[in-house]
Backbone bond lengths (Angstrom), bond angles and torsions (degrees), N, CA, C in turn:
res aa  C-N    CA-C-N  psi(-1)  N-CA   C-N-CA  omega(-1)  CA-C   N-CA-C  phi
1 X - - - 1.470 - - 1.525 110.02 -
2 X 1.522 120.76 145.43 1.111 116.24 -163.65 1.721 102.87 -106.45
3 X 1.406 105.95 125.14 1.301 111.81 -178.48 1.580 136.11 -63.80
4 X 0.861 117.35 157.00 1.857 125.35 -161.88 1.677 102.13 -51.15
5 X 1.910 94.33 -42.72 1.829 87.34 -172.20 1.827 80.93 -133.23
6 X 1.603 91.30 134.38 1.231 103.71 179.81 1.581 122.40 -150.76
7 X 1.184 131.01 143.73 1.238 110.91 149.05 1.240 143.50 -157.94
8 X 1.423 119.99 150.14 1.194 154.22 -98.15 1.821 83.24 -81.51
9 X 1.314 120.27 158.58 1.798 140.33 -175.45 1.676 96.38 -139.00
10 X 0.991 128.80 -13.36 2.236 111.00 178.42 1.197 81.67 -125.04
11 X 1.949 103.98 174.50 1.219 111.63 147.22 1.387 139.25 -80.97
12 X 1.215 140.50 149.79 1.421 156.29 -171.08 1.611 107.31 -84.25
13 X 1.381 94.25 136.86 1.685 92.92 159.14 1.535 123.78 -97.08
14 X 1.402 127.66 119.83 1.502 126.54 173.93 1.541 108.09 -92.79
15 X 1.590 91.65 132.92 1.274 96.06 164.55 1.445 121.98 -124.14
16 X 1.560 131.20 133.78 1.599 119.04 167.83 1.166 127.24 -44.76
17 X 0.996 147.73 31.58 1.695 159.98 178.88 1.541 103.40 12.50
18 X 1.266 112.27 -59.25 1.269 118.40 -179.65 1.530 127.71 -175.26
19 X 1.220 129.44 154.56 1.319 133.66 -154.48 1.790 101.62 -61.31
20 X 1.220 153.69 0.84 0.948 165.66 113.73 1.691 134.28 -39.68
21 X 1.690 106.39 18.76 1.419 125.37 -171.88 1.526 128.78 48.15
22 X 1.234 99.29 8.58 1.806 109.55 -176.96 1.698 117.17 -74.20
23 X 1.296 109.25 58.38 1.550 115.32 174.08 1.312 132.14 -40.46
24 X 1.685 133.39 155.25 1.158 117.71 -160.56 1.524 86.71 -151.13
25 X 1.490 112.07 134.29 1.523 123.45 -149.46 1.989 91.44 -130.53
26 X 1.400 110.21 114.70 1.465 117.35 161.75 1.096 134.59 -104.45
27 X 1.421 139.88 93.67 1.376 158.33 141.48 1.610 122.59 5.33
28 X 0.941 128.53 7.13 1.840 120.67 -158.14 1.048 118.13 -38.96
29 X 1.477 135.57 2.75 1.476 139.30 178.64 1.771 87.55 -72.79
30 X 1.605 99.26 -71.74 1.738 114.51 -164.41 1.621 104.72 -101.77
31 X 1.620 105.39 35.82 1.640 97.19 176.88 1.406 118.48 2.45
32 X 1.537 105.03 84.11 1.405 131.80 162.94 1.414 127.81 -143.35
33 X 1.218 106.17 121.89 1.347 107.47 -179.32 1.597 115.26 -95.70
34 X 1.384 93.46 166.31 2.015 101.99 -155.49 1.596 93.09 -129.55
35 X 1.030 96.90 160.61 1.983 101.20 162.78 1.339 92.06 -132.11
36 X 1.457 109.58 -177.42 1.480 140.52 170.27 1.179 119.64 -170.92
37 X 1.495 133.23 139.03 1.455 121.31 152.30 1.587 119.28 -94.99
38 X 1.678 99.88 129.71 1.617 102.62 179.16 1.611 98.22 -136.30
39 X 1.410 76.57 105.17 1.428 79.92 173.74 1.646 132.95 -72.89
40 X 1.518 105.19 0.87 1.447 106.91 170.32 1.241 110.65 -81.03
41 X 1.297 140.10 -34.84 1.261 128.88 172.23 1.619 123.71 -100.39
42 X 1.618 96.05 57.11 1.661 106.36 178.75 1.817 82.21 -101.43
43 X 1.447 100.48 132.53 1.593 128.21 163.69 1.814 107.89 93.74
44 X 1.219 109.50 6.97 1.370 119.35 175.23 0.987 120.78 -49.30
45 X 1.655 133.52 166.93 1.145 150.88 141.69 1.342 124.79 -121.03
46 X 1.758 130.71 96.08 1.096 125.27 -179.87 1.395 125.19 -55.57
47 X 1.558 116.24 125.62 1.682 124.78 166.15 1.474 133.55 -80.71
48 X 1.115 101.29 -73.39 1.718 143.23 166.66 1.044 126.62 -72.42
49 X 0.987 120.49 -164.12 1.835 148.27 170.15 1.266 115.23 147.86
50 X 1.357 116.71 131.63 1.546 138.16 168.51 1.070 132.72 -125.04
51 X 1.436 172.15 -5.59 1.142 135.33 -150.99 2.242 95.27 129.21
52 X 1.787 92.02 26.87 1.535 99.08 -167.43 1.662 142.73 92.82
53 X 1.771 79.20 -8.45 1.878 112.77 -175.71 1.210 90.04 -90.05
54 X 1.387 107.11 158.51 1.667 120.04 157.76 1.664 101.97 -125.84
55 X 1.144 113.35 156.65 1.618 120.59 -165.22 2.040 91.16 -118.47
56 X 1.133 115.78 97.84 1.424 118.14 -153.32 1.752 101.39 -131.18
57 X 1.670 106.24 145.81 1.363 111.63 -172.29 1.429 112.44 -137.21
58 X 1.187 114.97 145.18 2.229 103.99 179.95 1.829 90.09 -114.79
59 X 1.326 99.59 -172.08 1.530 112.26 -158.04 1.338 92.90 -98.80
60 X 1.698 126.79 6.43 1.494 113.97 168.12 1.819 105.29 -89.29
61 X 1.022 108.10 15.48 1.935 92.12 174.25 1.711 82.26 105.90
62 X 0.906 147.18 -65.49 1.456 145.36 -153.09 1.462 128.91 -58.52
63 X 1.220 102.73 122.22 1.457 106.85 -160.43 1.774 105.63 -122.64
64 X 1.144 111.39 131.68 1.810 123.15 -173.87 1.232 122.42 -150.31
65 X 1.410 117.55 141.00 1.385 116.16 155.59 1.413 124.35 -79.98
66 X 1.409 134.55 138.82 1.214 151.32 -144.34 1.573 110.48 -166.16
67 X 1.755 114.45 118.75 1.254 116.07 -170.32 1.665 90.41 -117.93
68 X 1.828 89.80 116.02 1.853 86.60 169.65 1.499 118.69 -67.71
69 X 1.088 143.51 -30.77 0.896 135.17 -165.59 1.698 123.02 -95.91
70 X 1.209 106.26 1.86 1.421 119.84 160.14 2.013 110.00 -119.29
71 X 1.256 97.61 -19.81 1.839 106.14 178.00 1.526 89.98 74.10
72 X 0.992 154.49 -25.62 1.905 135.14 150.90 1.759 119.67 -4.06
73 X 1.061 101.69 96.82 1.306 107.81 144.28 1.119 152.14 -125.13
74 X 1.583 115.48 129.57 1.388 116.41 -174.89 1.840 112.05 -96.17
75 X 0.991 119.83 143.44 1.735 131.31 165.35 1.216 136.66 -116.21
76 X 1.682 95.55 128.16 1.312 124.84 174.97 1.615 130.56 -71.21
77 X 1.907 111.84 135.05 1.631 92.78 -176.64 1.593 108.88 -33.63
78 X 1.343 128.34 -173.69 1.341 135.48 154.53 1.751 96.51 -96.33
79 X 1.645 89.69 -154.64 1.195 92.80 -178.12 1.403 126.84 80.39
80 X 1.215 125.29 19.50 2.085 104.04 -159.26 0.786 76.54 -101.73
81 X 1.559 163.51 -40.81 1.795 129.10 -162.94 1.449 106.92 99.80
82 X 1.173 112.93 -150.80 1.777 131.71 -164.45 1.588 90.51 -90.17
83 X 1.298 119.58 144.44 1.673 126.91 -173.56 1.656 83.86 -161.07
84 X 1.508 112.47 138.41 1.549 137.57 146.04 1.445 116.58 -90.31
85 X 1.201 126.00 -57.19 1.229 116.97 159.69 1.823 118.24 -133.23
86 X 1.242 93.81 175.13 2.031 95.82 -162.10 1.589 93.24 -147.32
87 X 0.887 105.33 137.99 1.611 110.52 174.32 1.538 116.78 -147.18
88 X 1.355 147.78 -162.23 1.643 154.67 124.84 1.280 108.24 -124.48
89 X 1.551 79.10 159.12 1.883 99.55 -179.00 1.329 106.71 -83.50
90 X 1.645 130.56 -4.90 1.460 97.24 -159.92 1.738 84.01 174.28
91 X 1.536 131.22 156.96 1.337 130.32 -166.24 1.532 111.35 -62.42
92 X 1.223 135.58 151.64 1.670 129.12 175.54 1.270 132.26 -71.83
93 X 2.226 92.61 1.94 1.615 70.36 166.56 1.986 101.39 -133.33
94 X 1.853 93.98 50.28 1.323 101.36 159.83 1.674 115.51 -94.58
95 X 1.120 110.33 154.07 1.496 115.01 -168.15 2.139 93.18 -76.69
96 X 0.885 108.69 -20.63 1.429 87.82 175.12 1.703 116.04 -110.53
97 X 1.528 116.90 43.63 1.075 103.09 -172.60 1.891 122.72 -93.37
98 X 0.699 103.67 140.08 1.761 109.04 -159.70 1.780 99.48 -100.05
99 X 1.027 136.89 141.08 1.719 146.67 163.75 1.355 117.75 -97.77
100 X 1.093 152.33 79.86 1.235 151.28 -171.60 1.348 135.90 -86.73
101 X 1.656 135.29 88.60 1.577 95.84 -168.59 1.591 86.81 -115.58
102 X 1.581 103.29 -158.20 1.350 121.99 -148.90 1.259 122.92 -176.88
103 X 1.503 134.45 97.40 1.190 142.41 -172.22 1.609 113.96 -132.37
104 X 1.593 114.08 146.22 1.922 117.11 161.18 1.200 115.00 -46.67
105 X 1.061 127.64 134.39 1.579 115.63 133.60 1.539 116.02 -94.38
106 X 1.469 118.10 -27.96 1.387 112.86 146.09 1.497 110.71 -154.63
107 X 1.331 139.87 -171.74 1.442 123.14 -173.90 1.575 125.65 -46.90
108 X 1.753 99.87 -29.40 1.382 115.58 -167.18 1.807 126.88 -109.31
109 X 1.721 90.99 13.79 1.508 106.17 -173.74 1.954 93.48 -145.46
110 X 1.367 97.25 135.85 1.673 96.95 -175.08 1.618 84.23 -141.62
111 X 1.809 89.56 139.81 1.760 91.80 164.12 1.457 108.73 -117.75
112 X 1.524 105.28 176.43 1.711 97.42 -160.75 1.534 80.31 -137.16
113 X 1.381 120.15 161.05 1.681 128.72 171.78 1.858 97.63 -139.63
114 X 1.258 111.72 126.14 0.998 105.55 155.17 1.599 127.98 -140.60
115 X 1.336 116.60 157.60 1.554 119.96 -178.72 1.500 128.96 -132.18
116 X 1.369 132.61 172.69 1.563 112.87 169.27 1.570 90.22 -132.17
117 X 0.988 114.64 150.01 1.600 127.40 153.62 1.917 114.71 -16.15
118 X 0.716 129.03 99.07 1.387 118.34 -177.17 1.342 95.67 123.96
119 X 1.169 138.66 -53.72 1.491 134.76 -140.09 1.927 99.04 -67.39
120 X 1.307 109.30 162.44 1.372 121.51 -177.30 1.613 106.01 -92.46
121 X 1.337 117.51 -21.00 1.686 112.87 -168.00 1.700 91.50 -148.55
122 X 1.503 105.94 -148.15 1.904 101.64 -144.76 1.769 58.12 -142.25
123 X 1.338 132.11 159.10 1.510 140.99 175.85 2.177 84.28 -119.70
124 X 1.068 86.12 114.64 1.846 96.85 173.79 1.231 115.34 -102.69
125 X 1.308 135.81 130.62 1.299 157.55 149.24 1.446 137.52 -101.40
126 X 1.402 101.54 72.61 1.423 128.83 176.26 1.459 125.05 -49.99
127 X 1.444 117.34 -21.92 1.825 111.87 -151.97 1.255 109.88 -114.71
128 X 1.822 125.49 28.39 1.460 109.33 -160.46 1.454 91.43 -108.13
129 X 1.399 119.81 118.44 1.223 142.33 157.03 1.741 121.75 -67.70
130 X 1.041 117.07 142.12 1.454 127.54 159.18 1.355 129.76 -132.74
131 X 1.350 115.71 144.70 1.005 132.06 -178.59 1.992 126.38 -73.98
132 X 1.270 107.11 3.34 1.090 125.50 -176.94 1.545 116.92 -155.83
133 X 1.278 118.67 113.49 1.565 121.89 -168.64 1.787 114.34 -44.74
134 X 1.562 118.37 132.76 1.232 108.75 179.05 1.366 81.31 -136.87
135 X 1.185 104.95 167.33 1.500 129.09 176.82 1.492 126.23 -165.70
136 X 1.670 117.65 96.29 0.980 125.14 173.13 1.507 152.59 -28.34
137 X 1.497 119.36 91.49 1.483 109.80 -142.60 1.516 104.96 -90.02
138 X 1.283 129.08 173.37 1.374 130.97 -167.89 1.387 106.90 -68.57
139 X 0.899 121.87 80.16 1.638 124.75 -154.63 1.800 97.96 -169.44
140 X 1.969 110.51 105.01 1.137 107.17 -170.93 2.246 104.65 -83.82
141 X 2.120 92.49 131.81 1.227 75.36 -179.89 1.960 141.57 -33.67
142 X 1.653 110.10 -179.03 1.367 91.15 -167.93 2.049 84.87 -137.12
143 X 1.489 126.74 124.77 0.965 145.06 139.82 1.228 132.71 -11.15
144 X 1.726 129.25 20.72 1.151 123.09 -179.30 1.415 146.35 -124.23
145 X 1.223 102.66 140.83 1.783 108.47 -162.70 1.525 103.16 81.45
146 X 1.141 127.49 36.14 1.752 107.47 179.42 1.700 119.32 93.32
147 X 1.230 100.96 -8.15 1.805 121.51 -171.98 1.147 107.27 -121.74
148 X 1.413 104.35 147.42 1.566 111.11 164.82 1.715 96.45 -107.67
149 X 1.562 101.41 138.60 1.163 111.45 -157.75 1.991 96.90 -117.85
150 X 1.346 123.03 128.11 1.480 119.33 177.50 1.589 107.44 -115.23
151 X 0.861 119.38 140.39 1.579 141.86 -172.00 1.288 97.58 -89.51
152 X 1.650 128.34 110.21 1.118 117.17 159.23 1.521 130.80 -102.01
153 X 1.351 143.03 -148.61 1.872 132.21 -175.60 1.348 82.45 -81.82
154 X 1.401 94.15 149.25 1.836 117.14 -168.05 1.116 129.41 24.31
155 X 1.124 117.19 46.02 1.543 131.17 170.28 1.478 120.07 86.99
156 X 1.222 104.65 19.25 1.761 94.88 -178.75 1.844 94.02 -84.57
157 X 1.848 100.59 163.60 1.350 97.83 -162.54 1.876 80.06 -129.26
158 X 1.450 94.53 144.28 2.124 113.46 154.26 1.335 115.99 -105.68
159 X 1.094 106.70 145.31 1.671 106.23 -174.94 1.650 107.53 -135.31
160 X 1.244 103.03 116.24 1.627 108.97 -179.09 1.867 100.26 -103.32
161 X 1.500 81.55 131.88 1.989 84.66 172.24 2.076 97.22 -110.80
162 X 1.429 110.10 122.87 1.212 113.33 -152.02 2.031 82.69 -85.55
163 X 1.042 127.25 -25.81 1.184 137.88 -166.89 1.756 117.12 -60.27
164 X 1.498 77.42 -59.03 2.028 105.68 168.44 1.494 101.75 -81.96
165 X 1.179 146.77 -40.45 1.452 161.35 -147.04 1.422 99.18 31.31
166 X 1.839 106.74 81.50 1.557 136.36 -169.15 1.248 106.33 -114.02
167 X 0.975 129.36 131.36 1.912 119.36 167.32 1.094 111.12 -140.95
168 X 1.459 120.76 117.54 1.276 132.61 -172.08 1.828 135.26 -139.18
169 X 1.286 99.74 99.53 1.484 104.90 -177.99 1.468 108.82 -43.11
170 X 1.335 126.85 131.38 1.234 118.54 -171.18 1.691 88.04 -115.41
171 X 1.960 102.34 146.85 1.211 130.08 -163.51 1.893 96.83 -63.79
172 X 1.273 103.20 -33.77 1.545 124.84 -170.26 1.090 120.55 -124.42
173 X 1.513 130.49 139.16 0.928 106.52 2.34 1.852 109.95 -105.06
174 X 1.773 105.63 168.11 1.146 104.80 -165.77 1.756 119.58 -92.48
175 X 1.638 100.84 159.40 1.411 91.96 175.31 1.941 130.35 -37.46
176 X 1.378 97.85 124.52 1.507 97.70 175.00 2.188 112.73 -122.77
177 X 1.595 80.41 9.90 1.741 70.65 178.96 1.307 115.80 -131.11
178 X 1.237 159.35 163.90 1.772 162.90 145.13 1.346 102.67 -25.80
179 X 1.442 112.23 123.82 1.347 106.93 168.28 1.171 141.99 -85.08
180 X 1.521 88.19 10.39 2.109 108.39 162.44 1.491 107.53 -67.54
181 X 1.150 110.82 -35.10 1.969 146.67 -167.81 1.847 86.44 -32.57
182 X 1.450 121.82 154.48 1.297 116.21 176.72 1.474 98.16 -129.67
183 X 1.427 129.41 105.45 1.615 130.91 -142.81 1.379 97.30 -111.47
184 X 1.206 131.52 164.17 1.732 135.31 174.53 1.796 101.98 -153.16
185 X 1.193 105.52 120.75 1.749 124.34 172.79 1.136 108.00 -69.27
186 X 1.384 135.39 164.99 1.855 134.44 173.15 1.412 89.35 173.64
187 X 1.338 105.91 158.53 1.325 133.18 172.53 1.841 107.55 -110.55
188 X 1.232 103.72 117.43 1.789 100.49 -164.58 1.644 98.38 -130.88
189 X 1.520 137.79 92.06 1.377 118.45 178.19 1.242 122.11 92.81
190 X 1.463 122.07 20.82 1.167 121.17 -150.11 1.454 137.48 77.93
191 X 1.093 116.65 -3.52 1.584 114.73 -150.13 1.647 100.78 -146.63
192 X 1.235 140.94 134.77 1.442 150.05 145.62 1.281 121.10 -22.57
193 X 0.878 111.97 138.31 1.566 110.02 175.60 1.439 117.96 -152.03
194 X 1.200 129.44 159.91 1.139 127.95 -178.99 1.600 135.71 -154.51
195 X 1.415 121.67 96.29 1.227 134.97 -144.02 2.002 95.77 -89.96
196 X 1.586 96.85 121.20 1.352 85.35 170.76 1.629 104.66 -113.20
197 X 1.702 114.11 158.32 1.834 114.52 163.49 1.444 99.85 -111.88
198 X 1.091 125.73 155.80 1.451 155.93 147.04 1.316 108.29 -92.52
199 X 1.507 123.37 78.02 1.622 105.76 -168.60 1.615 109.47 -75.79
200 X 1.664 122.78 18.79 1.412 100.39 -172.38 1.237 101.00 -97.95
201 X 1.334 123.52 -6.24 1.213 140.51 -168.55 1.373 124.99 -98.88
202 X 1.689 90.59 -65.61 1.573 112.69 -176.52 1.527 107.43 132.67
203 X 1.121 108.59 -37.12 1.734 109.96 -147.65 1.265 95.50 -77.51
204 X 1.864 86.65 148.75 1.528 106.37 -167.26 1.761 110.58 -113.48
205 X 1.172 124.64 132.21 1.453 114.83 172.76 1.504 105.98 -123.74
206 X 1.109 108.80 168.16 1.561 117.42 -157.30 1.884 88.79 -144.99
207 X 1.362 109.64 121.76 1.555 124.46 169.33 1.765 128.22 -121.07
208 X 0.943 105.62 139.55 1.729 93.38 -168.01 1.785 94.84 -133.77
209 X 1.225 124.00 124.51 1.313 146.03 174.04 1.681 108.16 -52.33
210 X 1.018 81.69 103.65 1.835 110.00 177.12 1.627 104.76 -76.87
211 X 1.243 112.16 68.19 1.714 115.74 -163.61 1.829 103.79 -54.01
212 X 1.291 114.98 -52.46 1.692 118.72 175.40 1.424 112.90 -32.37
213 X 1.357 108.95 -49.31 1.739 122.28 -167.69 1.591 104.18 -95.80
214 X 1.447 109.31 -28.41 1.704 99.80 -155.66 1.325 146.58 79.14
215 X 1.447 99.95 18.68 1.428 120.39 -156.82 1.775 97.53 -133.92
216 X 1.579 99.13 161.65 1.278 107.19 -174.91 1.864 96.52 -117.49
217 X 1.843 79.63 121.12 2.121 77.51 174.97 1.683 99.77 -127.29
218 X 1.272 92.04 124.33 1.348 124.53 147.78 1.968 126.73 -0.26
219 X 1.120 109.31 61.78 1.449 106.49 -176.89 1.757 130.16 -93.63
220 X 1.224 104.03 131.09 1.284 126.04 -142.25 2.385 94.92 -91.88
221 X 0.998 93.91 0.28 1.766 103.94 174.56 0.874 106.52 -175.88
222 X 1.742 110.77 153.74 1.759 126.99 -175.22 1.381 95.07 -107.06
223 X 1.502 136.67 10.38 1.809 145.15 169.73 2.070 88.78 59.51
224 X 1.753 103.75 -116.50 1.457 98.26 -171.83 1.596 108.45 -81.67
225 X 1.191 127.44 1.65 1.102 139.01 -152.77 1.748 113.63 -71.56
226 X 1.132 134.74 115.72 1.751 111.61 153.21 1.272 112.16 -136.91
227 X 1.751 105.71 148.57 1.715 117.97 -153.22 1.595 92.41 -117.72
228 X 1.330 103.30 125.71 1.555 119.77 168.86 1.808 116.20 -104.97
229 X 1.684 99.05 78.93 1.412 85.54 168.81 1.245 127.47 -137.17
230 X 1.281 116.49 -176.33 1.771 144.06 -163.68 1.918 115.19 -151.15
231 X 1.814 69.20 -177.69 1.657 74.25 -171.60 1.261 106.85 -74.62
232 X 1.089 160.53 -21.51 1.512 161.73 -90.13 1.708 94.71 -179.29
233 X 1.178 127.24 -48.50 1.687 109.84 164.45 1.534 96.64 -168.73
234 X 1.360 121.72 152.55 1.057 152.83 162.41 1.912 115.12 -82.20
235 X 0.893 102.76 159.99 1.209 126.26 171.26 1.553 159.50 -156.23
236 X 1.197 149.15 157.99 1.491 125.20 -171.31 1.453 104.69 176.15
237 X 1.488 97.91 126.70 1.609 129.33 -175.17 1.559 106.28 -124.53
238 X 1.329 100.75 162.91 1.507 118.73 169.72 1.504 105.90 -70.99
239 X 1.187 141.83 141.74 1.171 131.51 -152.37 1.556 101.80 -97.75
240 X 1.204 125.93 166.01 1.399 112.56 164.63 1.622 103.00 -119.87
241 X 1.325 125.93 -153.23 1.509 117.97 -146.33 1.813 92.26 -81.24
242 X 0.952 116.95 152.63 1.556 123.81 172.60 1.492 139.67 55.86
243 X 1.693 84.06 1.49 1.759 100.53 151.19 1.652 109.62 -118.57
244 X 1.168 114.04 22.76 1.690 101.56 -179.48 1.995 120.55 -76.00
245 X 1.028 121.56 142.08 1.545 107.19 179.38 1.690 102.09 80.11
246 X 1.401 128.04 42.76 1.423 105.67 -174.55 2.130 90.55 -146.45
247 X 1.288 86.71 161.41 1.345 103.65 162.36 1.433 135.02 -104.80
248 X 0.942 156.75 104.95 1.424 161.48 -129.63 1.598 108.24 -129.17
249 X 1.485 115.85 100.10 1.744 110.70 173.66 1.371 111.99 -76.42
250 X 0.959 107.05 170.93 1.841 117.60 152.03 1.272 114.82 -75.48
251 X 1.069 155.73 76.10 1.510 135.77 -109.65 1.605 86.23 171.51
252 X 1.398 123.36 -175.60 1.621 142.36 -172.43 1.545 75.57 170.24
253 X 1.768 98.53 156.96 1.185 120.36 165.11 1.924 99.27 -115.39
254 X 1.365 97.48 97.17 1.417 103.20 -169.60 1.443 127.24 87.10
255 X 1.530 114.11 162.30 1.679 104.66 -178.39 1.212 106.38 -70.86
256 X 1.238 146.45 -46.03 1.829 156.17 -147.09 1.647 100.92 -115.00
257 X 1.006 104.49 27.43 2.095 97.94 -177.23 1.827 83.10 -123.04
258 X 1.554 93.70 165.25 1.275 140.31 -172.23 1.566 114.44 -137.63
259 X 1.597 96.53 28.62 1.632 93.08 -175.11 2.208 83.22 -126.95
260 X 1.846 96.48 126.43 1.307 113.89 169.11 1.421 111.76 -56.33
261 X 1.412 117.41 152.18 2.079 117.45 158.54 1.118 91.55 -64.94
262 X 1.044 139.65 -136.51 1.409 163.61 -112.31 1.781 132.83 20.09
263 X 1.108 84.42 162.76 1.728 97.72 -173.58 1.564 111.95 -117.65
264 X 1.276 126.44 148.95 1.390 143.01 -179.65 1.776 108.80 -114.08
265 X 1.289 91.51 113.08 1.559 106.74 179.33 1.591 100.91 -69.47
266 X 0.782 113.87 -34.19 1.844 109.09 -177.06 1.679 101.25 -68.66
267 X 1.374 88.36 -72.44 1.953 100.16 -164.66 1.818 95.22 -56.11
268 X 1.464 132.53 -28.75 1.431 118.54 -164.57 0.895 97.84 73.31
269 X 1.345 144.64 23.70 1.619 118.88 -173.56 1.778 104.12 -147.33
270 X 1.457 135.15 -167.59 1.327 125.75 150.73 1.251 106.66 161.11
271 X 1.531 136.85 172.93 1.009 141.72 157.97 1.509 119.60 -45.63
272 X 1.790 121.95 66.62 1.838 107.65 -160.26 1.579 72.75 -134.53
273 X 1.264 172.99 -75.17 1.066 142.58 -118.24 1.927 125.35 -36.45
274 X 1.346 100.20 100.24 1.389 107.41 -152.34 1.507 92.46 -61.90
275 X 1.265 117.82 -55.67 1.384 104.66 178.93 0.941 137.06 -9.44
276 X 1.709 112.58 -66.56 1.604 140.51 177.74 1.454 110.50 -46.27
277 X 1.484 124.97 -45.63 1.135 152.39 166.00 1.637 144.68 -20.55
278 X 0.886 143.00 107.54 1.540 122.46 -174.24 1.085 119.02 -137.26
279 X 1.422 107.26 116.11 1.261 136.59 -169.26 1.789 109.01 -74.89
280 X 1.027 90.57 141.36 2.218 90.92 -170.14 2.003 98.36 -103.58
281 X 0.730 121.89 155.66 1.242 129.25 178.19 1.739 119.36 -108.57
282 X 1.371 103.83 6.55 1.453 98.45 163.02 1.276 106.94 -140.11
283 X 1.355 133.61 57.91 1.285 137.80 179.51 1.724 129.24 -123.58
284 X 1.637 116.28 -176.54 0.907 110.15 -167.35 0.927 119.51 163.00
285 X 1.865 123.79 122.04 1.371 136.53 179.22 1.974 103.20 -51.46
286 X 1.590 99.35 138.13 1.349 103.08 172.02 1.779 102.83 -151.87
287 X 1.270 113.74 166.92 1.461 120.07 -179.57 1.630 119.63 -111.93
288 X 1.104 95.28 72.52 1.780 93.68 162.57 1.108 134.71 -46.82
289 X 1.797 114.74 3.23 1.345 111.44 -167.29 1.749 109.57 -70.35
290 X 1.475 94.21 166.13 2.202 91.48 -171.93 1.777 107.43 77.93
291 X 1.324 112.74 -12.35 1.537 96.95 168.40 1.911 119.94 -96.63
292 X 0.941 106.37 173.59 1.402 104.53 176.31 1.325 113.54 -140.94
293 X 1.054 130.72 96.83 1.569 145.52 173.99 1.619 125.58 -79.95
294 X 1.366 111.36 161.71 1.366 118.18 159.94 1.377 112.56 -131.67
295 X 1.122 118.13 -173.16 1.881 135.40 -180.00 1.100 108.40 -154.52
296 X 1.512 116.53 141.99 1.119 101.25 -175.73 1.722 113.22 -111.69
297 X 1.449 113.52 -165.06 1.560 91.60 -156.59 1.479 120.69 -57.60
298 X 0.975 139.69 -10.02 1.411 110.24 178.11 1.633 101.76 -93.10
299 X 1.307 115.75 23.92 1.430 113.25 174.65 1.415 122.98 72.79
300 X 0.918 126.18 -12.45 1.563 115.26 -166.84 1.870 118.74 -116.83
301 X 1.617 102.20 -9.23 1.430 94.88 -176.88 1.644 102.43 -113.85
302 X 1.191 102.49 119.65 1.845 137.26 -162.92 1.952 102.71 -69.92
303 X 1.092 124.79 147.54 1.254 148.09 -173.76 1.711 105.57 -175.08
304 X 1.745 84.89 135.03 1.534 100.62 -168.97 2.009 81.96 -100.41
305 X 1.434 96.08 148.99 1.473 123.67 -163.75 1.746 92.40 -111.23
306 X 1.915 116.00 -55.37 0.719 92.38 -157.25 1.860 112.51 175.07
307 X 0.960 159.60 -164.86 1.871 126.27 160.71 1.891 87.52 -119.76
308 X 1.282 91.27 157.57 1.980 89.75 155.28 1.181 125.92 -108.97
């Protein structure tokens, strides 16, 4: 049973509940769901997630970071235009934090927008051509090693250096999955990874970037590892007892259940029949960790107490 003042060890799923800021917070450790009202993110659209931030936009052009659980918000120029995926390097109120998005203009032309906290406008980069078709899959870039890293159909990867403002389809490594395939990027242990679904099927494969070779091989366990991801952000912790070795969707099994998707790299098996499943359209893994909450008695409506 989950206690009055507690706090939280995985990440949570947030959801916009409804255009009236009434958020709805899922537990998959102690399948429990939470509410809240925040009224800063009434009319939102979730992007991101970092570090407790949400990377959040309304239908006037305006784009911000916004932490529900402290209600902090920081703001972004407006203006960014058409984006496929949007991510940051680092929390909004680190001095080096970078905004990145990234969209086609056709397989062989990609534009990039980027910003920092403070800035007055979005710095756009329209002209980077390639020599080999890429195409950005619903998969928000991933922050690693100094790069923003984009997931393209069956695993091909783009790499923008925001420093150099470089963008480069890399020769390696090459597609290894169907490009029906529904793929998710994460940083797990140091190392890349890359979770593909076959939803006609089910089957789940799990790939980790063979940096020496350039190639993506096939791994058969995540050891203490478990990865919570989506379209909107990925994630990955050391596991604690009875989520270790597992995969975690953005997912519900049904509208009124309290039972997570996920998959078990050991067993091969898990609560994932996507079908069964229902996916929310304004949601998103986030990390409450460092806060300290309560509920009150009937358990389910959330108040921040406090961080430790």
């Amino acid at each position: 049973m989950t206690p009055a003042f507690w706090s939280p060890s995985t990440p949570w799923l947030i959801f916009n509940h409804n255009l009236e800021g009434v958020c709805k917070f899922f537990d998959p450790l102690n399948r429990k769901n939470y509410v809240s009202e925040i009224p800063g993110l009434s009319g939102t659209v979730f992007h991101h997630s970092k570090g407790g931030w949400l990377l959040v936009s309304r239908n006037d052009d305006s784009v911000f970071f916004f932490n529900p659980f402290t209600q902090e918000q920081i703001d972004l120029p407006n203006s960014i235009g058409v984006f496929w995926g949007i991510s940051f390097s680092s929390p909004p109120t680190s001095p080096d934090c970078v905004v990145f998005a990234v969209h086609n203009i056709n397989p062989y032309h990609i534009s990039i927008k980027t910003c920092c906290p403070g800035d007055m406008s979005w710095k756009n980069y329209s002209d980077y051509e390639t020599t080999v078709p890429f195409v950005v899959v619903h998969n928000n870039p991933v922050f690693y090693e100094g790069l923003f890293h984009c997931l393209g159909l069956g695993g091909r990867l783009g790499v923008f250096n925001h420093r150099e403002n470089t963008w480069n389809v890399l020769d390696k490594p090459e597609a290894v999955q169907n490009e029906t395939c529904d793929c998710f990027l994460t940083e797990s242990g140091g190392e890349l990874v890359m979770v593909s679904v076959d939803h006609l099927g089910d089957p789940i494969n799990t790939f980790l970037l063979d940096q020496s070779k350039m190639v993506w091989v096939e791994v058969k366990s995540l050891g203490e590892q478990t990865l919570f991801v989506g379209h909107e952000a990925s994630l990955s912790m050391k596991a604690i007892r009875g989520m270790e070795n597992k995969i975690y969707f953005s997912r519900i099994r049904g509208s009124c259940s309290n039972e997570p998707v996920f998959y078990s790299m050991e067993t091969k098996n898990g609560r994932v029949e996507f079908w069964k499943s229902k996916v929310y359209s304004n949601c998103t893994w986030i990390e409450p960790n460092g806060y300290v909450f309560e509920s009150n008695q009937n358990n389910n409506e959330l108040r921040l107490i406090g961080s430790r």
